[in-house]
PDB file with one MODEL, atoms N, CA, C and O in Angstrom:
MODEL        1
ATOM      1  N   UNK A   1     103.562  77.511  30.253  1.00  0.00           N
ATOM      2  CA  UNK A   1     104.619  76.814  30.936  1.00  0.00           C
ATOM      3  C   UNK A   1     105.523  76.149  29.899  1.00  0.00           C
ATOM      4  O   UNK A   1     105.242  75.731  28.776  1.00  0.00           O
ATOM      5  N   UNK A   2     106.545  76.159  30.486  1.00  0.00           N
ATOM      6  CA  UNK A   2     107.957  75.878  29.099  1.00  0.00           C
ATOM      7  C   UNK A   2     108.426  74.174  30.026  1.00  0.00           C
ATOM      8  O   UNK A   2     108.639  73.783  31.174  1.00  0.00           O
ATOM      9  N   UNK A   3     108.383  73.619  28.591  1.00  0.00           N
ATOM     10  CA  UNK A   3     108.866  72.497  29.547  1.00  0.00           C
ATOM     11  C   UNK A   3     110.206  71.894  28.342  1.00  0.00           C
ATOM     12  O   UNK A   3     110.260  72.331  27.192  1.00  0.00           O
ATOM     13  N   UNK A   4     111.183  70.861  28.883  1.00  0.00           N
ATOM     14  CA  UNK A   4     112.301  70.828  28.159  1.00  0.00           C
ATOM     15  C   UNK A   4     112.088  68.847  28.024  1.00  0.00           C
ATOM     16  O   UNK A   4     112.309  68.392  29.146  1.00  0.00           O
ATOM     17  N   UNK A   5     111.818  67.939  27.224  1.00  0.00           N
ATOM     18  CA  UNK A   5     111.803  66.964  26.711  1.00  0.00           C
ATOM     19  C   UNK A   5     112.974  65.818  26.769  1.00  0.00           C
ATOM     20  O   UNK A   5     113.460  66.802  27.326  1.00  0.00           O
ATOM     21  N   UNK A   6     113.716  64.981  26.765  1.00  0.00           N
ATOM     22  CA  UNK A   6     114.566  64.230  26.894  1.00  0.00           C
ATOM     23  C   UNK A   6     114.003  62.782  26.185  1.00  0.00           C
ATOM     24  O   UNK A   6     113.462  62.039  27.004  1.00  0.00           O
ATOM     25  N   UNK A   7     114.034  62.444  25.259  1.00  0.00           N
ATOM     26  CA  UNK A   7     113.716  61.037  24.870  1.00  0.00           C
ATOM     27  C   UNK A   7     114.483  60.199  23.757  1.00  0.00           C
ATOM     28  O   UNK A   7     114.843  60.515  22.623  1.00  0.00           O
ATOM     29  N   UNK A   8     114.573  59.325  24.294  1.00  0.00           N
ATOM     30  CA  UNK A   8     115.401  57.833  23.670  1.00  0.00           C
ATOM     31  C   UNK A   8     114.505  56.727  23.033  1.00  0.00           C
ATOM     32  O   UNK A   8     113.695  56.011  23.622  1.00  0.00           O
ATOM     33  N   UNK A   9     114.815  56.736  21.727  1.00  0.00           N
ATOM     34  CA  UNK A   9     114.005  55.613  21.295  1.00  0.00           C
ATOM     35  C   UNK A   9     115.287  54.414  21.052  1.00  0.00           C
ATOM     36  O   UNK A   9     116.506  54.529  20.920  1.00  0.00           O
ATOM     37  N   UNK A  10     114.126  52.946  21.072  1.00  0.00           N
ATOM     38  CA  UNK A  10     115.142  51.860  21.035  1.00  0.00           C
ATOM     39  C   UNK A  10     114.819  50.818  20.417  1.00  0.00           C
ATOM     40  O   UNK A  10     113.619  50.553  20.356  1.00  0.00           O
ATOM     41  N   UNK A  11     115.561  50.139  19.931  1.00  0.00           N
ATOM     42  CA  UNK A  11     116.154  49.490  19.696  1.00  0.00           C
ATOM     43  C   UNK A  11     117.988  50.279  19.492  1.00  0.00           C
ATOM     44  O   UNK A  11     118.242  50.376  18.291  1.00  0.00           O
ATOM     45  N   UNK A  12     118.842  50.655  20.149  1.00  0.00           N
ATOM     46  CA  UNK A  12     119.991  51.089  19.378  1.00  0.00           C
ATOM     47  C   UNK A  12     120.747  50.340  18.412  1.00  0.00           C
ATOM     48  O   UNK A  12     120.638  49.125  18.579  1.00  0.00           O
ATOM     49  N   UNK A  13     121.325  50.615  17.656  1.00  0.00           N
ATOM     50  CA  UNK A  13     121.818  50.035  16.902  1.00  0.00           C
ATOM     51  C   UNK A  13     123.206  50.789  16.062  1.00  0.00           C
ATOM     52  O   UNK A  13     123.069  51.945  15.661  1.00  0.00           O
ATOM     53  N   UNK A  14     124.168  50.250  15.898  1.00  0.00           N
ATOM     54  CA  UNK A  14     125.659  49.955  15.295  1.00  0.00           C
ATOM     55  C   UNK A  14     125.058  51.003  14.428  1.00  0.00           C
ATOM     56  O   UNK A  14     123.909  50.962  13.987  1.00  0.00           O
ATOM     57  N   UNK A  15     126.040  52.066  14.191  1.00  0.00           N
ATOM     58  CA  UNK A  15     126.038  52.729  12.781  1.00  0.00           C
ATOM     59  C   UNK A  15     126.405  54.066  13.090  1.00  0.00           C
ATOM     60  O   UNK A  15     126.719  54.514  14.193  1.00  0.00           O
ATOM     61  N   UNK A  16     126.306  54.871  11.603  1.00  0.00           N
ATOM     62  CA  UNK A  16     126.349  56.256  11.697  1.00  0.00           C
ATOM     63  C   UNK A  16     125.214  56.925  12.109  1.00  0.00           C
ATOM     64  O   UNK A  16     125.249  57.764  13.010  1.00  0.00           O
ATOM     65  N   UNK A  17     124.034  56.561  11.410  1.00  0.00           N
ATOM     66  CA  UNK A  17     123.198  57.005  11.141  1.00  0.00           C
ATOM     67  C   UNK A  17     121.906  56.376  11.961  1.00  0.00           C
ATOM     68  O   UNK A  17     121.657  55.171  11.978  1.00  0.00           O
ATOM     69  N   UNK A  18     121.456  56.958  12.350  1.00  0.00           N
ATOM     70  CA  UNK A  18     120.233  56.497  13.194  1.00  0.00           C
ATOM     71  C   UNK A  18     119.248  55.868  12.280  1.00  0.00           C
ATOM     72  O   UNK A  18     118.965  56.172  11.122  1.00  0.00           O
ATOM     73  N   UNK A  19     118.695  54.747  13.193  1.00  0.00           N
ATOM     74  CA  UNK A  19     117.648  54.156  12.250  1.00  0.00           C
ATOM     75  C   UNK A  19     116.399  55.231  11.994  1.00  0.00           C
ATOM     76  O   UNK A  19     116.194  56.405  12.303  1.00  0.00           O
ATOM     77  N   UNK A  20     115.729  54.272  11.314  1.00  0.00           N
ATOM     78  CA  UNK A  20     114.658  54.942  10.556  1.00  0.00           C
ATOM     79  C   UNK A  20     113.303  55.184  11.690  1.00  0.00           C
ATOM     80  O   UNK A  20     112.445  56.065  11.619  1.00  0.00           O
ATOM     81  N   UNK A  21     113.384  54.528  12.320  1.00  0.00           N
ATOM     82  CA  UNK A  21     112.421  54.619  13.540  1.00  0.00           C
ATOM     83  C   UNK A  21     112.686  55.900  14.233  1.00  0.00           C
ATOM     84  O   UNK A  21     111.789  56.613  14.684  1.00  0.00           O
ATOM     85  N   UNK A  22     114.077  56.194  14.310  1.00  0.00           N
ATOM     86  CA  UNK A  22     114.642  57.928  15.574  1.00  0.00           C
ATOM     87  C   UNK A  22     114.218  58.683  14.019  1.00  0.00           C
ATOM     88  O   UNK A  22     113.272  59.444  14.220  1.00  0.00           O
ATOM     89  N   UNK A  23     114.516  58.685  12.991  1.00  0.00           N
ATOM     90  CA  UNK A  23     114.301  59.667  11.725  1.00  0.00           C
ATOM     91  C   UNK A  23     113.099  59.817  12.390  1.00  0.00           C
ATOM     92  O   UNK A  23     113.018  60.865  13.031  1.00  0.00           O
ATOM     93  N   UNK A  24     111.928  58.921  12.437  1.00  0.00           N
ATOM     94  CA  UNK A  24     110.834  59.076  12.169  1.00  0.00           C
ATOM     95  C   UNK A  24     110.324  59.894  13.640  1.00  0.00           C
ATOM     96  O   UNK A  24     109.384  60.689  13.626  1.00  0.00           O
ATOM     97  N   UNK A  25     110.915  59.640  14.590  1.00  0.00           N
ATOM     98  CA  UNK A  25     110.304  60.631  15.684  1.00  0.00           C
ATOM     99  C   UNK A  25     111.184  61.746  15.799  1.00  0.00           C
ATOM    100  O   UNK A  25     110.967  62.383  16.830  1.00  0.00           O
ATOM    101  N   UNK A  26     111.865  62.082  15.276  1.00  0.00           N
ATOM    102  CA  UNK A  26     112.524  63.421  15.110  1.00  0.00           C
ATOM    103  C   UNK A  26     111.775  64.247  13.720  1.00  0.00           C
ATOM    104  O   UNK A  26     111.588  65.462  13.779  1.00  0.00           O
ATOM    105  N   UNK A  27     111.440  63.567  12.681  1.00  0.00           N
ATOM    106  CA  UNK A  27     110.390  64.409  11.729  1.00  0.00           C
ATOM    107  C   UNK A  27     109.245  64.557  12.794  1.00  0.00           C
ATOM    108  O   UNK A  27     108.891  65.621  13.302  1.00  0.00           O
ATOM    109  N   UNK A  28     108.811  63.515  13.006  1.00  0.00           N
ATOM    110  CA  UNK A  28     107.483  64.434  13.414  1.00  0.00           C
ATOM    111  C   UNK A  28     107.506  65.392  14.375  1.00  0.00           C
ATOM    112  O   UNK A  28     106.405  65.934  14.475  1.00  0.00           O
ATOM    113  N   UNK A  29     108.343  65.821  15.136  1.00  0.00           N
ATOM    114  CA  UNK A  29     108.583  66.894  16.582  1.00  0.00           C
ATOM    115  C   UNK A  29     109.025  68.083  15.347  1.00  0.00           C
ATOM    116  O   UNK A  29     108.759  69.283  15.428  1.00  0.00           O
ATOM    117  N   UNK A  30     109.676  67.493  14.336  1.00  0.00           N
ATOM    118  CA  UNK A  30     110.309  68.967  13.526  1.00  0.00           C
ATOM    119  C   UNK A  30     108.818  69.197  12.713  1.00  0.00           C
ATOM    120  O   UNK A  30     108.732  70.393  12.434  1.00  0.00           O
ATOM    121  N   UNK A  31     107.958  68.654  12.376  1.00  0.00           N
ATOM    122  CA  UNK A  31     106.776  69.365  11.781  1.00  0.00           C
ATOM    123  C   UNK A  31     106.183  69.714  12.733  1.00  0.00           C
ATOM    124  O   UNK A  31     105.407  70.566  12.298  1.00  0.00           O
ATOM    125  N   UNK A  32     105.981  69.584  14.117  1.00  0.00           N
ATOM    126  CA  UNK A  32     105.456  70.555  14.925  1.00  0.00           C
ATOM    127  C   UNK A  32     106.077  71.528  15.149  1.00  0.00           C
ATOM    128  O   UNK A  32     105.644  72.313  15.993  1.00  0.00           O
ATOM    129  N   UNK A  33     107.392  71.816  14.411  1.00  0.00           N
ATOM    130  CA  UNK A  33     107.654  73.165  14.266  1.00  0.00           C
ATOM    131  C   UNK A  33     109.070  73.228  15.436  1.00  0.00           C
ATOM    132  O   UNK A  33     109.687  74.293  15.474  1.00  0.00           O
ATOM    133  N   UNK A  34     109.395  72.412  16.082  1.00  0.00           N
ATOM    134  CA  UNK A  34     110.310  72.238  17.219  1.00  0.00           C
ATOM    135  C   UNK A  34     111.382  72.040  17.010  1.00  0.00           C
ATOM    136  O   UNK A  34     111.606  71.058  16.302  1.00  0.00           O
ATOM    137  N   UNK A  35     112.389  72.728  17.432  1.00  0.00           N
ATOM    138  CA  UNK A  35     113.886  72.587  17.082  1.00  0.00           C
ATOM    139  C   UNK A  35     114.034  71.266  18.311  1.00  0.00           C
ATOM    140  O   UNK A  35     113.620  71.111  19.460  1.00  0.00           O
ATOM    141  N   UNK A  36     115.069  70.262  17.108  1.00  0.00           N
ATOM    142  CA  UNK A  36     115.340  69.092  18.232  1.00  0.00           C
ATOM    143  C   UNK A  36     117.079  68.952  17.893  1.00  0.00           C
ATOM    144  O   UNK A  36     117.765  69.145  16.889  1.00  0.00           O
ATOM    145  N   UNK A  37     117.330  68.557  19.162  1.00  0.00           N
ATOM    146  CA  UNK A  37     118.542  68.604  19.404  1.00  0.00           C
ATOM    147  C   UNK A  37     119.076  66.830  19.521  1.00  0.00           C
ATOM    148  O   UNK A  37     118.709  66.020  20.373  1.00  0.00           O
ATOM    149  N   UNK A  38     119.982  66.612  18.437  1.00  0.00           N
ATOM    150  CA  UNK A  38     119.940  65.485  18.457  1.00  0.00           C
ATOM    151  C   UNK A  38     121.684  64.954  19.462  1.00  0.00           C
ATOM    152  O   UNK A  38     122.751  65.560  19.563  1.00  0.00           O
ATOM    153  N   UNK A  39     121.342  63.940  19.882  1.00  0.00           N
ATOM    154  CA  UNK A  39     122.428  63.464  20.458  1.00  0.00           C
ATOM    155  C   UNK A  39     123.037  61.953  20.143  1.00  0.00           C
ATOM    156  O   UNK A  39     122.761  61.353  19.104  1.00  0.00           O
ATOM    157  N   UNK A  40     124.008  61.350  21.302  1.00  0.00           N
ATOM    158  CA  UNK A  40     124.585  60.454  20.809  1.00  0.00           C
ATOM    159  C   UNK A  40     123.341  59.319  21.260  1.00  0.00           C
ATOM    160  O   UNK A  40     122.936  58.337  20.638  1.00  0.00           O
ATOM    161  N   UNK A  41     122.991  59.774  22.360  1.00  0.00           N
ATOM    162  CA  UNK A  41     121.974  58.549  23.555  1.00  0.00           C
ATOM    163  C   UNK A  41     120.610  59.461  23.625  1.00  0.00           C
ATOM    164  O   UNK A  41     119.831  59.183  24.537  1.00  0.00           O
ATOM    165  N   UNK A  42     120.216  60.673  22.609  1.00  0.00           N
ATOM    166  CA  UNK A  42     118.930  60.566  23.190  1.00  0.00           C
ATOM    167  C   UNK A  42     118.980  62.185  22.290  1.00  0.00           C
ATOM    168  O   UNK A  42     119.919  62.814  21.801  1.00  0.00           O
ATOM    169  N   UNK A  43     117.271  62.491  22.379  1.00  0.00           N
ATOM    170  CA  UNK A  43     117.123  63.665  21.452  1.00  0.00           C
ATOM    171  C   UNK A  43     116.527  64.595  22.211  1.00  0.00           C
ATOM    172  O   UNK A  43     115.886  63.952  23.042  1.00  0.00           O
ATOM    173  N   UNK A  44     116.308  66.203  22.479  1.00  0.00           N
ATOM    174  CA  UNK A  44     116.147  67.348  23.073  1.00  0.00           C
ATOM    175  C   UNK A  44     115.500  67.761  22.681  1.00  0.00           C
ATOM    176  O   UNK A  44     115.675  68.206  21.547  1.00  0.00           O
ATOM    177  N   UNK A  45     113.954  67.950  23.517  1.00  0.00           N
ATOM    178  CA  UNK A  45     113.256  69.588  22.702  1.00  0.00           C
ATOM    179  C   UNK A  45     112.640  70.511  23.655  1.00  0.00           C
ATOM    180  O   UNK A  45     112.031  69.905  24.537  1.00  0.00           O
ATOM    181  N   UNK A  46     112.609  71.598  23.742  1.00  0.00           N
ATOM    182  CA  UNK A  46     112.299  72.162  24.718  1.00  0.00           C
ATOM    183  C   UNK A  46     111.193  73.230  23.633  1.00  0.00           C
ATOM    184  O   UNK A  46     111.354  73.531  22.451  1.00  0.00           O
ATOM    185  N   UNK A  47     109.916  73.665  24.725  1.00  0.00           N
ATOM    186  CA  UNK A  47     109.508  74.327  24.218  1.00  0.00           C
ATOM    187  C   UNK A  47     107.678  74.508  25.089  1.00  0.00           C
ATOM    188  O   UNK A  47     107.386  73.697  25.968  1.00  0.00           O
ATOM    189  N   UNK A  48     106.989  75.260  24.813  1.00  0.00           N
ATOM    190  CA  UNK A  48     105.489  75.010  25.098  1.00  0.00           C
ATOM    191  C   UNK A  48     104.715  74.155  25.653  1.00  0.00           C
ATOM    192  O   UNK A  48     104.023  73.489  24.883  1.00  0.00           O
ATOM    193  N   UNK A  49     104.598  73.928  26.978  1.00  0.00           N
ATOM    194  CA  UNK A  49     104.050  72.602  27.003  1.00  0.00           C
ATOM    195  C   UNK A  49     103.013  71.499  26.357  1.00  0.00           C
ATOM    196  O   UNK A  49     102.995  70.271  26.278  1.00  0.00           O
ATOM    197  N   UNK A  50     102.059  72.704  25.888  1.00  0.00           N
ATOM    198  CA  UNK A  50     100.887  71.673  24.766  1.00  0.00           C
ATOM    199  C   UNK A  50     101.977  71.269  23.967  1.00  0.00           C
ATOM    200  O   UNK A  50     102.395  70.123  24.124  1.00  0.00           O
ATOM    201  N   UNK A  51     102.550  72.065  23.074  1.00  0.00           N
ATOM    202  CA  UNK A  51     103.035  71.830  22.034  1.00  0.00           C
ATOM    203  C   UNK A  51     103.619  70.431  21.939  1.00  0.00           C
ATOM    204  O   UNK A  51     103.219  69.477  21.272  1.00  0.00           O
ATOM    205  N   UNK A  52     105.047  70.566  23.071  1.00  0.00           N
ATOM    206  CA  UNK A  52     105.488  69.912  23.244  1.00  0.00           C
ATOM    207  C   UNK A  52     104.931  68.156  23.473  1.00  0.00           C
ATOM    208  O   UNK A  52     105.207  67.085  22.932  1.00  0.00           O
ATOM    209  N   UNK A  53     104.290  68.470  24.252  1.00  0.00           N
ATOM    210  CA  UNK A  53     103.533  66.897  24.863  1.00  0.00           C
ATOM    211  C   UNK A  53     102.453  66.029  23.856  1.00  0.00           C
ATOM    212  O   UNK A  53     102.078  64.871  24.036  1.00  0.00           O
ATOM    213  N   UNK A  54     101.956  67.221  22.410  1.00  0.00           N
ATOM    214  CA  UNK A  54     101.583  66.146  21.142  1.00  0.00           C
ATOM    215  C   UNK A  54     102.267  66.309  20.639  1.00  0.00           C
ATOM    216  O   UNK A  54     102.175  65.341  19.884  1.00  0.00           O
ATOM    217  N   UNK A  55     103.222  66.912  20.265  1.00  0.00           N
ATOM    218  CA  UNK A  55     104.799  66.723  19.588  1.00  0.00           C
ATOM    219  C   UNK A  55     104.920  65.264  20.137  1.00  0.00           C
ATOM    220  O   UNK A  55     104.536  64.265  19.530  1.00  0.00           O
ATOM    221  N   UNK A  56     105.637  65.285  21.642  1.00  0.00           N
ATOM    222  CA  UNK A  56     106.000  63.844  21.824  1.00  0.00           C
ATOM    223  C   UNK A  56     105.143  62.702  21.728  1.00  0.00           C
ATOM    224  O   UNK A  56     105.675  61.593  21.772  1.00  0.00           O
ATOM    225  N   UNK A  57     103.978  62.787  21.611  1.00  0.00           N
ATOM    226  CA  UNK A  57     102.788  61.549  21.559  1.00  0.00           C
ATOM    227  C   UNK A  57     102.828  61.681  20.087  1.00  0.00           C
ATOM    228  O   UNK A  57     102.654  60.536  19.671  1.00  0.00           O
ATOM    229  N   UNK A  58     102.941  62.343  19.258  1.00  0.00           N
ATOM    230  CA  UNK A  58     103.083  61.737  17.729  1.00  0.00           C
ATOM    231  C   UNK A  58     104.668  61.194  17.465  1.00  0.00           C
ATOM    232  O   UNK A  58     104.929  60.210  16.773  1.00  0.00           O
ATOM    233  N   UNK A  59     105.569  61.950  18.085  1.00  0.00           N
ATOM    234  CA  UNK A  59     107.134  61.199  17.613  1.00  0.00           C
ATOM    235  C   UNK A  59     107.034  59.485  18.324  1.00  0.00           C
ATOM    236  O   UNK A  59     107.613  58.530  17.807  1.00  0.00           O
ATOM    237  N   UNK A  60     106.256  59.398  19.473  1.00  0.00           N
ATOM    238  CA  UNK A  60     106.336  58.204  19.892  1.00  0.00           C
ATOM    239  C   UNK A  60     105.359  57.414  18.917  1.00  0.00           C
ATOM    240  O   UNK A  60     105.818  56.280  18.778  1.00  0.00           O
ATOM    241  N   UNK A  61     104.394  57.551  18.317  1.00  0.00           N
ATOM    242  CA  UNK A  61     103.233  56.860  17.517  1.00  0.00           C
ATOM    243  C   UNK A  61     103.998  56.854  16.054  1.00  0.00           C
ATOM    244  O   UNK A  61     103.593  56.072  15.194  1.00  0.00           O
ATOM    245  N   UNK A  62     104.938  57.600  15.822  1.00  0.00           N
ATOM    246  CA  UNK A  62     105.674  57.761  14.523  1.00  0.00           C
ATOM    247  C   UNK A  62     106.933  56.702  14.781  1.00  0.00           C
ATOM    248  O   UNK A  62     107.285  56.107  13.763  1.00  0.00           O
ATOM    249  N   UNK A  63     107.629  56.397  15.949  1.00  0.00           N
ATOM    250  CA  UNK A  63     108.647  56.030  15.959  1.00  0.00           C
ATOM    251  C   UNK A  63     108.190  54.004  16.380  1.00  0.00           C
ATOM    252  O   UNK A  63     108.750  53.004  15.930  1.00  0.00           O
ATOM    253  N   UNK A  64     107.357  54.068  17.076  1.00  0.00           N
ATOM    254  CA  UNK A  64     106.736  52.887  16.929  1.00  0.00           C
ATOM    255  C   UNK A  64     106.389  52.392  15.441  1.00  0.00           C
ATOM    256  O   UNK A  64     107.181  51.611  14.912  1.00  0.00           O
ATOM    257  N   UNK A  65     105.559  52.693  14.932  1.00  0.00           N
ATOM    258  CA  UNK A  65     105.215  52.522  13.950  1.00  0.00           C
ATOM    259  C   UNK A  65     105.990  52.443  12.898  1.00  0.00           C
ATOM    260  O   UNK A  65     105.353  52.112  11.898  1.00  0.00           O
ATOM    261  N   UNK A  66     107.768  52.713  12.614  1.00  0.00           N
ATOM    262  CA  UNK A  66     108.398  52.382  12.202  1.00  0.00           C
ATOM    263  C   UNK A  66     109.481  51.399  12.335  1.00  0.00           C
ATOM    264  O   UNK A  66     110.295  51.020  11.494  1.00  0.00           O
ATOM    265  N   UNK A  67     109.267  50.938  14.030  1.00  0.00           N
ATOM    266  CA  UNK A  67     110.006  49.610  14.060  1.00  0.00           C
ATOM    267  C   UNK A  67     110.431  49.844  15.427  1.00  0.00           C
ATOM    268  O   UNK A  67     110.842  48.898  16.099  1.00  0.00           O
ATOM    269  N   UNK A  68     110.377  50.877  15.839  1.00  0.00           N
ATOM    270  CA  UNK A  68     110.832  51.024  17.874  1.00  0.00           C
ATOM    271  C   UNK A  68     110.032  49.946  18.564  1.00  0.00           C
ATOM    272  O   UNK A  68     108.834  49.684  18.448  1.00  0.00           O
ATOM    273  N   UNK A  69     110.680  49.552  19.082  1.00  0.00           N
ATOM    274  CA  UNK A  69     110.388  48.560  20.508  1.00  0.00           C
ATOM    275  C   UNK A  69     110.116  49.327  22.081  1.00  0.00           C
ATOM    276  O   UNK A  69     109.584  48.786  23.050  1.00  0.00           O
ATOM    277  N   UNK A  70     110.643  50.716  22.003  1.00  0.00           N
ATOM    278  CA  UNK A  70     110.671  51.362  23.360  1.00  0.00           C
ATOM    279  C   UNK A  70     110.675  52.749  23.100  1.00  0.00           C
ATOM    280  O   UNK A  70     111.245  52.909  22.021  1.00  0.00           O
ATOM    281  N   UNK A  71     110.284  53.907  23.608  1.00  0.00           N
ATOM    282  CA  UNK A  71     110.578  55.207  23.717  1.00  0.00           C
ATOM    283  C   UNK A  71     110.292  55.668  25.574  1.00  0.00           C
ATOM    284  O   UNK A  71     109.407  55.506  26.414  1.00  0.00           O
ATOM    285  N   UNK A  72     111.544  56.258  25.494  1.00  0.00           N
ATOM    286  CA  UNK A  72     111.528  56.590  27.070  1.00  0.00           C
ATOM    287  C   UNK A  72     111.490  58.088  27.075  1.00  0.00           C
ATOM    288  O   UNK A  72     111.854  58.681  26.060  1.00  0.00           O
ATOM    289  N   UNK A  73     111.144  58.652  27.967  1.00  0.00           N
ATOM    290  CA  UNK A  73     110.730  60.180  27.853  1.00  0.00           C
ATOM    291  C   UNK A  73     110.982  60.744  29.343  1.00  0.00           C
ATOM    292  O   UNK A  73     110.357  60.358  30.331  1.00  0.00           O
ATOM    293  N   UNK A  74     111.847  61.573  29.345  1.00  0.00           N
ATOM    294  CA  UNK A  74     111.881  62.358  30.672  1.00  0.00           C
ATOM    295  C   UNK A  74     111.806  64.171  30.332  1.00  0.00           C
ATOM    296  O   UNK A  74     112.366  64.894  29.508  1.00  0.00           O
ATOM    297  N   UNK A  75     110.656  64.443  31.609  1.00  0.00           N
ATOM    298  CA  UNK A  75     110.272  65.686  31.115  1.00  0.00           C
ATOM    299  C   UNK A  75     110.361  66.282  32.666  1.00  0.00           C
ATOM    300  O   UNK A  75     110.175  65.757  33.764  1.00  0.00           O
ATOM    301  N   UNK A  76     110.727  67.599  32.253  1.00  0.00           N
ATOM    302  CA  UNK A  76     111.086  68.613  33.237  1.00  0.00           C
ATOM    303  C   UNK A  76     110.578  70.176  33.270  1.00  0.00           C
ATOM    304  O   UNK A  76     110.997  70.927  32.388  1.00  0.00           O
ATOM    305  N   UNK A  77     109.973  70.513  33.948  1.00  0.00           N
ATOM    306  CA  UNK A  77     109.231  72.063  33.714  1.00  0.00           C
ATOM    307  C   UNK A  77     110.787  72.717  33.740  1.00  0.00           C
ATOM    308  O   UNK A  77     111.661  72.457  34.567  1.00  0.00           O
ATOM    309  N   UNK A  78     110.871  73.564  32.693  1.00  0.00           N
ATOM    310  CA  UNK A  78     111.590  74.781  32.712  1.00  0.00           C
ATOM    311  C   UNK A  78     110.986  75.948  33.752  1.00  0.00           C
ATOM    312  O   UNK A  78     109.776  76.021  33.969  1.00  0.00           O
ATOM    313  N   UNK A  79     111.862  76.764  34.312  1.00  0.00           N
ATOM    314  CA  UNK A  79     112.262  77.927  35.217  1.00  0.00           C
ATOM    315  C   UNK A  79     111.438  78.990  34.165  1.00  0.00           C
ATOM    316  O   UNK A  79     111.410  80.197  34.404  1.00  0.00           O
TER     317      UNK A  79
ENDMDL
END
């Protein structure tokens, strides 16, 4: 089953560049091998559902752990 990911980590903050906390949960979804799609309000991955779902339980344990206050996650089975 293919499922497609939606998640926002927070604190936002003023800048170009995303803090180090979104770096940090976007590396870890990209060492599970997952193309992520980054946005202005939130990051994309679609793919496998195992895959996907410890993909997102390490980007959230990665993105905490660098200073996030929140990660919100909306998930949707793909067709």
């Amino acid at each position: 089953m293919e499922v497609r990911a939606e998640f926002t980590v927070y604190p936002f903050l003023a800048g170009e560049d995303p803090p180090a906390y979104v770096h940090a949960a976007i590396d870890a979804l990209r060492s599970a091998g997952l193309k992520v799609e980054v946005g202005l309000l939130g990051q994309v991955v679609t793919g496998e559902a195992a895959i996907v779902l410890e993909a997102l339980r390490q980007a959230q344990a990665a993105a905490l752990e660098a200073g996030a206050t929140r990660v919100a996650v909306n998930l949707e089975r793909q067709p």
